[in-house]
N, C-alpha and C positions, 0 to 999 in steps of 0.2 A: 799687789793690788794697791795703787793709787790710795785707794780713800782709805784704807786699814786704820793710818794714824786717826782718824777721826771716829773709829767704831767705837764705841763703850761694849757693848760683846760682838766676839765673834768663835763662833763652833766649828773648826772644822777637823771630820773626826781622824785621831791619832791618839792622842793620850785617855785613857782609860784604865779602871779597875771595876773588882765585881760594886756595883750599886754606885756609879760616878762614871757622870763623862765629863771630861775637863775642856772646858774651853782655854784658845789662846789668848784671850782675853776676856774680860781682866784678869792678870796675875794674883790676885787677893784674893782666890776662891769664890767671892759674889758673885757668879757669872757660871757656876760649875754648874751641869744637872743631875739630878737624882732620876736615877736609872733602877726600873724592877720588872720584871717578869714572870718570877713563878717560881717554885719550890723544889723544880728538877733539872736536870742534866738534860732534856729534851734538845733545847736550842742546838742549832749549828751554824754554822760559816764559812764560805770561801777563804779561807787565808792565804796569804801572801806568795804562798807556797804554788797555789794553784790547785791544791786538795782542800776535801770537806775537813776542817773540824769539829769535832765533837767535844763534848765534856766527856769526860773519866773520874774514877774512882776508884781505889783500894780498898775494898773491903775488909783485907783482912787488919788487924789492932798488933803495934810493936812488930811492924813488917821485917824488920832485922835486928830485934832481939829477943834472941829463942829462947832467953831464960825467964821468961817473964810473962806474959799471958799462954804464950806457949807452955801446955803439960810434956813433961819427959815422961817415956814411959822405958825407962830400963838403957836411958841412955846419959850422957855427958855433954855440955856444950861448954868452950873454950872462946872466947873471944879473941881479939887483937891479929888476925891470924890477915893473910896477904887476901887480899880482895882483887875479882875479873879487872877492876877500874883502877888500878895503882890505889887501893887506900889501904887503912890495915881493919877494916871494918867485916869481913869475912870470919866464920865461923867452923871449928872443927866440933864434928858432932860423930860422936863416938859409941857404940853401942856394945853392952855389957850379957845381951840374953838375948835369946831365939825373940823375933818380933819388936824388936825394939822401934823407937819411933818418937818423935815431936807431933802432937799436936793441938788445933785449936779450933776450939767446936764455934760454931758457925750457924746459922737459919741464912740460906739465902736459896734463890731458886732461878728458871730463865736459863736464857745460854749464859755461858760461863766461861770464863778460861782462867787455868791456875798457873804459876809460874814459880820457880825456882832459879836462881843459879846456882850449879854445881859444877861441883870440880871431885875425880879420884882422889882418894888419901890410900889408905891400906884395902881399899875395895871399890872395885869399878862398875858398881852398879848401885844407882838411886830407883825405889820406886814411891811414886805421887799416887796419892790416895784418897777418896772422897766420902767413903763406906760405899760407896757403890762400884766405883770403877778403881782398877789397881792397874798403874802401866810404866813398865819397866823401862830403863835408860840405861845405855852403854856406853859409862863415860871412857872406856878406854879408844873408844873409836868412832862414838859420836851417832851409833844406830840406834832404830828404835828397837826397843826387845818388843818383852811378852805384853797383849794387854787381855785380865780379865776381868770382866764387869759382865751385871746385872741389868745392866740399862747402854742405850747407844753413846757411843765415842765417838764424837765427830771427827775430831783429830788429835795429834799426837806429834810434836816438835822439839828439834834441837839444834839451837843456833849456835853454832861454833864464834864466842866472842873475844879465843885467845887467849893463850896461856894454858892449855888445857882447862879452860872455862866453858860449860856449855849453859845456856837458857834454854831451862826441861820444860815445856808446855803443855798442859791437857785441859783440851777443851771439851763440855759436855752441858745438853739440855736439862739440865733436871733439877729438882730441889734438892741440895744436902744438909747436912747437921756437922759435918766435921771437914778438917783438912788435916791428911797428915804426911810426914815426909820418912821414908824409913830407909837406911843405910840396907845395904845388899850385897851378898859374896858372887849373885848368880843371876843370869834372868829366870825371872819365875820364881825366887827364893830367898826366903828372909829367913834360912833357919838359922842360921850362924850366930855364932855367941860374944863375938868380938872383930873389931876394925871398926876404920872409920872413913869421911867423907868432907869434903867441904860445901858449908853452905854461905849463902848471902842471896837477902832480898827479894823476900818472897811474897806473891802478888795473887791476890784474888778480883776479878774484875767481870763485866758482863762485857758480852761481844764474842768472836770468834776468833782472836785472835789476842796473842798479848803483847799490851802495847808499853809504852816509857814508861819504868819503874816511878812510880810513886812514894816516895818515903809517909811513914805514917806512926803515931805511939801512939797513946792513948786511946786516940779518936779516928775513924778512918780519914782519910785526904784523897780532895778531890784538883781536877789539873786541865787546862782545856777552857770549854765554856761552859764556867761555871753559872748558878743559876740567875742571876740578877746583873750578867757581864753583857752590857754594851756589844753588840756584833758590829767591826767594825772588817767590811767584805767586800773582796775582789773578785766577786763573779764576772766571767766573762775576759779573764785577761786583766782586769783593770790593772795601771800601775797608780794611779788615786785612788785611793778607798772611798766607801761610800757607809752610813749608818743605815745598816738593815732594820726595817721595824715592821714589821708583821702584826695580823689578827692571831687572836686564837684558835689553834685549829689542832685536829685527832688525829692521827694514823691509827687506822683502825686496824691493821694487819696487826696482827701478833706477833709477827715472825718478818724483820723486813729484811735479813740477810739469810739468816738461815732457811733459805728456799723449803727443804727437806723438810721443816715443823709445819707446814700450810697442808693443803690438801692437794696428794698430785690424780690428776686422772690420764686414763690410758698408759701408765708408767712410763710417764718418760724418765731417763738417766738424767739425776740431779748429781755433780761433782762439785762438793761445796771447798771451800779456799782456792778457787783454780785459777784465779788470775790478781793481779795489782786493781785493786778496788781505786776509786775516786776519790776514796778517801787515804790512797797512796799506801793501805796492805794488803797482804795477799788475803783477803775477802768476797772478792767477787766469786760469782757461782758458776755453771753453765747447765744451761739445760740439753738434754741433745733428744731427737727421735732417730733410732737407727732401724727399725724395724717397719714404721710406714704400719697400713691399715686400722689404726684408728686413731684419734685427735689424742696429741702428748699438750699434755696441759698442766700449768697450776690452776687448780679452780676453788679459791677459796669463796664461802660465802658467810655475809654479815646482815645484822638487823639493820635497818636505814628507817629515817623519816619517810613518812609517803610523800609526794609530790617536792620533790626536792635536789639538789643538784648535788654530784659528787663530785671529785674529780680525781683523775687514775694518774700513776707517772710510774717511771721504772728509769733507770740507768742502764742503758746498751753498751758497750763494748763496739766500738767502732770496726767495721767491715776492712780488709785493706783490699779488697777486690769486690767488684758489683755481682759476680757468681755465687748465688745463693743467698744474699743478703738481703735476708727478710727475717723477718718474727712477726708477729701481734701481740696486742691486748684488746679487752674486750672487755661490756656489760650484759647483765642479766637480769633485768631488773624483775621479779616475778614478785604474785602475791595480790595481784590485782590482774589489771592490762598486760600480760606479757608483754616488755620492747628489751629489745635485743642488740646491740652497738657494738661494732668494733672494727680493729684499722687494720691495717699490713703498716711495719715501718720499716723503713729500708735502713739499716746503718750501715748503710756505705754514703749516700749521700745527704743521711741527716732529715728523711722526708715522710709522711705518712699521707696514707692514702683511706678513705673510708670506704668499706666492702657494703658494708647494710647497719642500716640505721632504723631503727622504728624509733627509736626516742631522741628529742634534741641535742646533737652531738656536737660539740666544739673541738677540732683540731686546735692546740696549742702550738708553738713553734718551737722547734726543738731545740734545747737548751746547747751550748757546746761546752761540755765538760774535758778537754784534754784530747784524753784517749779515748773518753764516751759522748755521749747524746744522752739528753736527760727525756725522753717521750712522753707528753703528756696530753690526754685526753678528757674532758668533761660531758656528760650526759644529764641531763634532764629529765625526772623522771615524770610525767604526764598521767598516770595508772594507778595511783593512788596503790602503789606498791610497797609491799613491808620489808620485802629484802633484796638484797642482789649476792651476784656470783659476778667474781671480777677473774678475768681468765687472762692466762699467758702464754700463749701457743708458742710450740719451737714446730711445729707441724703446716708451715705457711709457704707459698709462694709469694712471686709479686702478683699473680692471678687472685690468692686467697687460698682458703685452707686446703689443703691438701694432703692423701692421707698416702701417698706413692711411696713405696718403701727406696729409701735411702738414707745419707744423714742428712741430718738438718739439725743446727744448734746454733746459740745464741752465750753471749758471755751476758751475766747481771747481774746488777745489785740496788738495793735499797727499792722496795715494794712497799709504796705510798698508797693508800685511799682515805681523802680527806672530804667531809661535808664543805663544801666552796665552789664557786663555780670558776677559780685559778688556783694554778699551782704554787704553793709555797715551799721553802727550806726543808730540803729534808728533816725528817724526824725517826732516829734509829728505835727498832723493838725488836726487843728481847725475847719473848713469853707473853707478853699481853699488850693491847695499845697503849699508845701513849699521848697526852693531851699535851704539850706544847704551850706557855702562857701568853697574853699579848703583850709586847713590848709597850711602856711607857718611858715617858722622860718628862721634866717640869724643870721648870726652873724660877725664880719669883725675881726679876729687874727690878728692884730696887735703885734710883738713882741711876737707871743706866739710861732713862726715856729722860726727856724734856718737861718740864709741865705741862704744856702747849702744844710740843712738837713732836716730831722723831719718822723715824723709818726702820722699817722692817722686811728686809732682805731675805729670801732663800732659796736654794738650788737641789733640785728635785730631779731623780730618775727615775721614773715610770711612777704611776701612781693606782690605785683601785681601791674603790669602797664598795664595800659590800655590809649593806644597813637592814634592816627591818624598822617596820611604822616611820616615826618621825624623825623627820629631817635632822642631823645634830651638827655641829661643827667637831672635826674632828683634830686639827692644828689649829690653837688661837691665840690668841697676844689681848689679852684683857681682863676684867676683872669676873670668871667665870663667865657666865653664858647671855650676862643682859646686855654687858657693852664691851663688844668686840670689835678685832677683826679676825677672820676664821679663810678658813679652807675646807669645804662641806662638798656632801653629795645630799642631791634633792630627793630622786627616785628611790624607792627601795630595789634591795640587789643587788647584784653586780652593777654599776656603774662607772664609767674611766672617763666619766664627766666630770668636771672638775668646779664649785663655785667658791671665786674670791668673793665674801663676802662681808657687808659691814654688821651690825647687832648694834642697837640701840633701846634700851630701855624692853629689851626683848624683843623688836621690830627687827626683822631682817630685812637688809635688802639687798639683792645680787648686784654685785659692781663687774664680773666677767666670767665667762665657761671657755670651759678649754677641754680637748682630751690630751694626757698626758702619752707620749710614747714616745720615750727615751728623755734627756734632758730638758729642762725647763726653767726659766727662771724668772722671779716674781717680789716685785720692791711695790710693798706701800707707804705712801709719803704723805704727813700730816703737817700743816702747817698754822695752827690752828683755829682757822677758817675753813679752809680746803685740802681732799683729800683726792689725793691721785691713785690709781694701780697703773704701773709699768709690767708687761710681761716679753720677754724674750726680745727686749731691743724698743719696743710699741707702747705708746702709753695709750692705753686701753679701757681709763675712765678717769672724769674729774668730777668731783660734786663740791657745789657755792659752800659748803656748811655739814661741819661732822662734830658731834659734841665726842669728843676725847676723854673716855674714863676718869672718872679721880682720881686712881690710883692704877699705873699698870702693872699690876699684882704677881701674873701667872703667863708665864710659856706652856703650854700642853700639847704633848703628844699621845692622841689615841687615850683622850678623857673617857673614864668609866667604859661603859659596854659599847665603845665607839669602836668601829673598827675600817681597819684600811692599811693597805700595804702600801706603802714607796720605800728607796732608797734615796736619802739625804745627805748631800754631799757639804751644805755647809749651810749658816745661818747666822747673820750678821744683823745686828741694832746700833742703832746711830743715833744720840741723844735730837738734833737737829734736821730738819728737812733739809732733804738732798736737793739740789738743782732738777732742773729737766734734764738738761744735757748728762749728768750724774747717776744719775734712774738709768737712762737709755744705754748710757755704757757699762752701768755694772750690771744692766739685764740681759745684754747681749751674746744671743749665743756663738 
């Protein structure tokens, strides 16, 4: 870019950590923002990769060393021993009496999965332990043994990672109090009074599967998108990133992977880990009906606002043939007005169709996720209704539901319902919803504006506010909210109306509307006298006289309970007024 040398900042997003996004300019840190969102692991991301990321954590404390919060109950642990990873970090854990065992008591609840690596020493069997589930491993050939539990096991895994190393996994919904690990002569038996085993790197985490070992002591550790990290996201293929910035928003589902925890009606066959999830593990579920005569469904139902809009999304599994390739979802809004919503979508060509509507239904456009379609639908409820039933059929034509006995299935994952009237970023649960917080950023230019002058450059993809009562700006470049220049929505709502606007002494006044969809891009130029907006190549407004803040104090994205989604691809300030000719080329798309 031509005019760079003359920016005093420019953002465009790459370099980041949790609570900072680093601009390429200026190099002195004056120009960085302060980045926060929330207190959880909720957030996620398209990365680079082309999969979802998530944040993670290790719950468990001293994740590799077992002599230290870890109780021994009648056993021995040895350090320095050869580790799966070429280190000498690997542990020999030796057992002295019938039941011996490491463990480390725990309060955690939700899905779960716990993980170990082991390796045989004088005994080729480990069994992982929760006090509720007990389930045996065959380290001499890599099978699963015995499992007994009091409660359901979802799954049970061993990843062969070499050298006779295996990663023992068991994953389970429930609350426990402890984790332990016990050395074994046999499947099914711990009576043995002597041998031993190798351990290293033991991991407790939420999710269905276990994912890259987390090292942890004292304190657990977390890895991923942690809570106050800048998303910086290639949905869609991009090979540019973009800064994802989102509203607030819930997934109300309790359960967004683990199908099996929700409410199924007419039994359909739920087979949960059965395919490479979007978030790149074996996570995805599938639903199947093989039996036909009556609706296979997930149907969960949740408390909702009355009169108010939700909006539904699910991750498909891409069809590779048009024969059969259908599923639904669907509303239930009761509690007042009964209305009823819901689609056929086809994943094979990425499309939905709407069957019957009583309530206002918005088809969304289907996301392309890889190997999936992300399908999302919104309803409006009109009924002054208190709850709904959000349903998932595997029992569909491209006609509509059908109860004709044959199979019918569908692959999927992550089961969204968020109050909004669009779909945002996934949000994984576990055991109960999750709230999601809204992305902020700021930053204070100091010295980076003119006294008189300046421009203010930025490149946008797709935008949407969605406000209640008054009007706020919700992007602005000024000294809070009396003398700006802002980026607002006027209506309340949903709106993808866009207004550049100026703020004087608390006087708004609209300088240009637009709707945003897909790229955009928008330079205000002060000179000061006169104030231009240039958008998308156009200049689109000049006014004789704009009195210019005192001080240009504050960058703000998504101020206080303001809310609005775009992807932001960069954002550039220029101490001095740009040309006309200058505006028109760096607006051009």
């Amino acid at each position: 870019m031509s005019l760079y040398k003359d920016a005093s900042l420019a953002m465009i997003p790459s370099a980041y950590k949790d609570g900072k996004l680093y601009s390429i300019r200026p190099t002195d840190g004056s120009g960085d923002f302060t980045f926060s969102r929330g207190s959880n692991l909720a957030a996620t991301r398209v990365a680079s990769s082309g999969y979802i990321e998530k944040g993670r954590e290790n719950l468990l404390l001293q994740s590799n060393q077992f002599d230290t919060t870890w109780s021994s109950i009648d056993t021995t642990e040895t350090s320095g021993q050869s580790g799966y990873d070429g280190s000498s970090n690997a542990w020999l854990l030796s057992k002295s009496a019938s039941s011996a065992r490491i463990q480390q008591s725990i309060s955690t609840s939700g899905v779960q999965t716990y993980s170990v690596y082991v390796k045989a020493g004088t005994l080729n069997y480990v069994m992982l332990n929760n006090s509720l589930v007990s389930q045996w491993f065959d380290l001499s050939n890599g099978t699963i043994g015995t499992n007994s539990s009091s409660v359901n096991t979802i799954d049970a895994n061993m990843e062969d990672v070499g050298g006779g190393w295996y990663r023992c996994s068991l994953t389970f919904p429930s609350t426990i109090p402890i984790v332990r690990i016990y050395p074994s002569q046999a499947d099914g038996d711990v009576s043995g009074t002597s041998g031993n085993i190798y351990i290293q790197d033991a991991q407790l985490e939420q999710g269905l599967v276990a994912t890259d070992y987390i090292e942890t002591g004292a304190t657990t550790a977390q890895a991923g998108i942690l809570e106050d990290l800048p998303r910086i996201d290639y949905s869609g293929g991009a090979s540019c990133p973009a800064l994802l910035l989102e509203p607030q928003r819930t997934n109300e589902f309790s359960f967004s992977e683990y199908a099996s925890g929700n409410t199924l009606t007419g039994s359909p066959i739920i087979t949960e880990n059965y395919a490479i999830s979007p978030d790149g593990r074996n996570n995805a579920f599938r639903i199947q009906d093989t039996t036909g005569g009556t609706y296979k469904r997930i149907a969960e139902a949740f408390s909702v606002s009355a009169n108010s809009t939700y909006t539904q999304s699910i991750f498909v599994k891409k069809a590779t043939s048009a024969v059969s390739a259908y599923g639904g979802i669907g509303f239930d809004y009761s509690g007042g007005t009964r209305q009823i919503s819901y689609i056929i979508f086809d994943e094979y060509n990425g499309t939905m169709t709407a069957l019957q509507s009583q309530s206002t239904l918005t088809l969304h456009d289907a996301e392309d996720f890889g190997d999936y379609w992300r399908f999302s639908i919104s309803a409006e409820d009109t009924g002054s209704n208190t709850y709904i039933s959000i349903n998932i059929y595997a029992c569909l034509s491209a006609n509509g539901i059908s109860v004709t006995a044959g199979i019918k299935e569908f692959i999927a994952y992550g089961l969204q319902l968020e109050q909004g009237s669009y779909p945002t970023s996934y949000i994984p649960t576990y055991g109960s919803s999750v709230t999601r917080g809204s992305d902020y950023m700021d930053v204070t230019p100091t010295n980076l504006l003119g006294s008189t002058t300046g421009s203010w450059f930025m490149e946008l993809d797709d935008m949407t506010f969605e406000i209640t009562g008054t009007s706020v700006p919700t992007i602005y470049l000024g000294d809070d909210t009396n003398n700006c220049l802002a980026l607002e929505a006027i209506a309340s709502g949903q709106n993808k109306t866009i207004y550049l606007v100026k703020e004087e002494s608390s006087t708004v006044t609209a300088l240009d509307s637009f709707t945003i969809s897909g790229k955009t891009k928008i330079c205000f130029v002060w000179d000061g006298t006169t104030l231009k907006v240039f958008r998308d190549g156009v200049q689109r407004y000049s006014a004789t006289s704009f009195t210019q803040p005192t001080n240009w104090d504050t960058f703000v994205y998504n101020h206080s309970s303001r809310v609005a989604f775009s992807e932001i691809n960069s954002v550039i300030l220029f101490p001095t007024a740009l040309t006309d000719q200058e505006a028109i080329d760096l607006t051009t798309l």
